[in-house]
N, C-alpha and C positions, 0 to 999 in steps of 0.2 A: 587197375593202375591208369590212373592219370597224363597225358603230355598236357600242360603248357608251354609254348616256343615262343619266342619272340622272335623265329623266323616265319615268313609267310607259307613255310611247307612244312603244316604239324606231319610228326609221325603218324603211319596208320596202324591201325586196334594188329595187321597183322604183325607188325614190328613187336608192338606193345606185348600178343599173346605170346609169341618167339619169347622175349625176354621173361616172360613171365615162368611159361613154361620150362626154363631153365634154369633160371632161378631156386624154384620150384625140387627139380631137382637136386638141386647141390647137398655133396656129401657132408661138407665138415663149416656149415653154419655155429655160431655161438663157439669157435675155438680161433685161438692164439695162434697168428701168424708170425712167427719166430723167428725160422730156416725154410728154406728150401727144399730141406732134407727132409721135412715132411710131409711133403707131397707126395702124393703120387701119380704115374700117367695121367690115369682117370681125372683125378682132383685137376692136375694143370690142362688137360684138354677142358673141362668145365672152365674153368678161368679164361681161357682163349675162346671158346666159343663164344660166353657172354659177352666176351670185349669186344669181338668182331660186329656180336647185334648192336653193340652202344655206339659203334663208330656215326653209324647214320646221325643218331641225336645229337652226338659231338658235334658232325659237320653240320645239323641246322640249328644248332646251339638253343636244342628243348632243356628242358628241363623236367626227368621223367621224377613220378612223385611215388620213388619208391621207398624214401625213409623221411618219411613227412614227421618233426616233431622228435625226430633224432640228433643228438649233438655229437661230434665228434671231439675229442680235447686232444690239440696238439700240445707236445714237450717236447722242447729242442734244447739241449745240451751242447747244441754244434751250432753252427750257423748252418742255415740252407736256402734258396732261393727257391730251383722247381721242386723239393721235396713238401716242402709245406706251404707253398702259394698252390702245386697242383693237388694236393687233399682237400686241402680249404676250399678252388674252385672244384672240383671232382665231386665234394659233399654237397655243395650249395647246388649244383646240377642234376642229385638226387633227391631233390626235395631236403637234405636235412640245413645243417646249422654247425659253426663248429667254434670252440673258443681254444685258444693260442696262448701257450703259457712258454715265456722266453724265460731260460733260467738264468738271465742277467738280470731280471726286472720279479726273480721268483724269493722265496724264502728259502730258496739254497744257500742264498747270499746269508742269510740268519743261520745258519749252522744244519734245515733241516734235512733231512735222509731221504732217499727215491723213494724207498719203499712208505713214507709219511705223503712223498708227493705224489704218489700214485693215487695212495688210498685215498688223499683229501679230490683230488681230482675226477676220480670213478665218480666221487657223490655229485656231482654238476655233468656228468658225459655219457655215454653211452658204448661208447668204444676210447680208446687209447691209442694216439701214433707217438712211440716214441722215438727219437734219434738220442745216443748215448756215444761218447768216445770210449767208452771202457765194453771188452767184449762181452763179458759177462753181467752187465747191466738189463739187459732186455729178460732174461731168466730170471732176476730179483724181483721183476717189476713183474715178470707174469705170474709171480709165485705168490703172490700178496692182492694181485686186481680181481674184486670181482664182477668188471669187464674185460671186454676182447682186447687183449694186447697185439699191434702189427708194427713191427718190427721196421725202423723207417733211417737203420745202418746203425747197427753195434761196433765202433770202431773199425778197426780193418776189417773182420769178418765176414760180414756180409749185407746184404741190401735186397732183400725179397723181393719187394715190388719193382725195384729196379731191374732186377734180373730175369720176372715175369715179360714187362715192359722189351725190355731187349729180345726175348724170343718172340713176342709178337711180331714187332717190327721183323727180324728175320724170317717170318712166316709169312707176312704181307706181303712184302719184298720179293719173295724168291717162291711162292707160294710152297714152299715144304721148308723143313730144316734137313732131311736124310741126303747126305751126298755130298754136302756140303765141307767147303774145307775154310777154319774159323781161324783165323788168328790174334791172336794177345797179343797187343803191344804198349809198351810203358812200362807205368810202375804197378807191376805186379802181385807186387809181395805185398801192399797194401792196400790194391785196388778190390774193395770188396765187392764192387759191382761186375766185377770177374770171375770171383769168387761164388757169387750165384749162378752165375750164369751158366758156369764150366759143372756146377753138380746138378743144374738145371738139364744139360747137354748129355748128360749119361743115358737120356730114356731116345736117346736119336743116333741113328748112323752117322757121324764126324768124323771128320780127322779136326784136328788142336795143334798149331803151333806156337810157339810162345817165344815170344821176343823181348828180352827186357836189359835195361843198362846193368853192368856189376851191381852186385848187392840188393836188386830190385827185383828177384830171380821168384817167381812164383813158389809157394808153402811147398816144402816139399812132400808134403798129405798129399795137399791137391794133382802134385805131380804125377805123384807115385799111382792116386784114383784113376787117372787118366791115362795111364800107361798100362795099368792092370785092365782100364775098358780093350784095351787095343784101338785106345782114341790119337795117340801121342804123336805129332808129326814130329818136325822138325823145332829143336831151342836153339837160341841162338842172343849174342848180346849186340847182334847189328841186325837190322830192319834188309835182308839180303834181295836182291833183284828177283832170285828162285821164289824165293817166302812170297814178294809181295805178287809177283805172278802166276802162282797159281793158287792166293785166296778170292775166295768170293765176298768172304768178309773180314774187312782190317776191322778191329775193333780196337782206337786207341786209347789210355789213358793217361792223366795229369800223375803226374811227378807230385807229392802230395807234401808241400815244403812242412804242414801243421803235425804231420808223424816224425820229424827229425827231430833227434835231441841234438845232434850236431849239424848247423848249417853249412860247413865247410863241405860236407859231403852229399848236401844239398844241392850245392853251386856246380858241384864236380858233374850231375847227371842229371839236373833240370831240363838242360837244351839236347841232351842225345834224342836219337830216334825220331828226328822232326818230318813229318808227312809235309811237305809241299807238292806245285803241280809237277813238278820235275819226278816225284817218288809215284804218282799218280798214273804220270806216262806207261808205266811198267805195268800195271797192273790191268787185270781183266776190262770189256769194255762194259759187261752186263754185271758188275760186282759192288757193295757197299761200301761206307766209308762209316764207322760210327764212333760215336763217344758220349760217353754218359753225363760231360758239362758237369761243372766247368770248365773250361781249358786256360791254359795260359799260351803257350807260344809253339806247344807239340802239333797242331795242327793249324798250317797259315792260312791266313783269312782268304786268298787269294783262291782255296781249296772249296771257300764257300758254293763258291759259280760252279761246282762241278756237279752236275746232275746224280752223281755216284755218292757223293755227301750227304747223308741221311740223319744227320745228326738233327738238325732243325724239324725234321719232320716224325722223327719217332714219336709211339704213338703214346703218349704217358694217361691221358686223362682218361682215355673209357678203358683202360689197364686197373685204375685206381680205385674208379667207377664200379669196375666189376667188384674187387679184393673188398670195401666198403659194403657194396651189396649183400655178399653172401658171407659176411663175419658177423652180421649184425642181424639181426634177428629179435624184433622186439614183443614176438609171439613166447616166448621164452627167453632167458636169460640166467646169466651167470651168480646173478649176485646169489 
């Protein structure tokens, strides 16, 4: 394997052998990134090790040439800004190539089916990222591709690399996840990047509070999974001085106005649970602040300047970097 950088400090062959070496290893090459729920320890600690070796290339901005002449094909269904600008850079930083299929500008508009845009799509890519608003869309689309489908947010559901993503950062961070005490706050109920993260969190010692406005009250599945870990701290529908002082991580999220069929009840819990520096005072001196972006007004910009604010710097692309490297597999394949 190859570095070209366009920084003046290439990677050295022992970075390169690390990654390779691990690479190398991985369990579940050539399959569909779906859930969360099908990982396991092993498999997530492989993903977090590799991302940790890609960190160096990210900060000298190489480009290692581990899927040279691979395409990726995005499908956005949704809008998204870092989900499909950081695959696109994440892939072009692996040596591959990726083409972008917006389904405003696709033939969905002409009447056709996922499972038509899948398959017509497979033929030009090598892997598949789809984002869908319906939950059961990423199951249709893996049931019919024969390539890697990675799962890039099934409606509320869930958001895989998001949720890999966020435990890195808490790892980097805090250098462990055991001990730690996490808190949810926002909109819960269809924060699927929560939603990963919380069945992500079953394989570590946590406690889990969860904070969210009326009716934004987290799945009661997911509750109940967390409560049967003996994960389950304190719920509650106000952001409490107790809650925010003794987490190590507030993880907030956006009030998501595009899941309401009624705006009125929109308007009613957009601005609850607002994190400013005043909510910050209270809270640990060595503790995070996160969010999965984008935000609207639940986290004040003023909150930026606080060194506890981690949201800018979480680590998305050698997260992506990895989950791309070991799905694809151009030694074998699916078709």
């Amino acid at each position: 394997m190859s570095c070209s950088c366009r920084s003046i400090v290439p990677s050295g062959p022992s970075e390169d052998a690390s990654i390779s070496r691990l690479l190398a290893e991985s369990l579940f090459k050539e399959q569909h990134l779906l859930s969360v729920e099908q990982l396991n320890p092993l498999q997530i600690d492989q993903v977090l090790a590799v991302a940790r070796e890609m960190r160096l290339a990210t900060e000298q901005r190489c480009v290692l040439n581990l899927l040279p002449g691979v395409v990726l094909g995005e499908i956005f269904y949704e809008v998204s800004s870092r989900t499909s600008t950081s695959f696109d850079s994440a892939m072009k930083r692996i040596g591959g190539q990726t083409v972008i299929l917006n389904e405003s500008h696709s033939s969905t508009k002409k009447g056709e089916s996922l499972e038509d845009t899948i398959r017509t799509v497979a033929q030009y890519a090598d892997a598949i990222v789809l984002r869908h608003p319906h939950e059961d869309a990423i199951d249709a689309a893996a049931a019919v591709s024969p390539v890697p489908i990675i799962n890039g947010g099934n409606g509320p559901r869930e958001h895989p690399t998001q949720g890999l993503l966020d435990l890195l950062t808490i790892r980097e961070e805090f250098d462990t996840v055991d001990g730690l005490c996490i808190t949810f706050v926002g909109d819960l109920k269809y924060g699927r990047t929560v939603h990963s993260l919380c069945e992500l969190l079953q394989h570590y010692h946590v406690t889990i509070n969860l904070c969210a406005p009326p009716g934004l009250e987290m799945p009661s599945r997911l509750t109940e999974q967390i409560h049967k870990r003996g994960q389950l701290g304190l719920t509650s529908t106000e952001l409490l001085p107790k809650i925010v002082g003794e987490s190590d991580v507030l993880y907030r999220t956006r009030v998501q106005k595009e899941r309401f069929t009624d705006l009125s009840i929109y308007e009613k819990v957009k601005d609850c649970l607002i994190i400013d520096p005043d909510v910050m005072k209270g809270a640990k001196s060595k503790m995070i602040l996160m969010h999965p972006l984008p935000r609207n007004k639940e986290v004040a910009p003023e909150v930026d300047q606080d060194p506890r604010a981690a949201y800018f710097r979480q680590v998305i692309l050698h997260v992506i970097k990895t989950v791309l490297a070991i799905r694809i597999d151009l030694n074998t394949n699916m078709r």
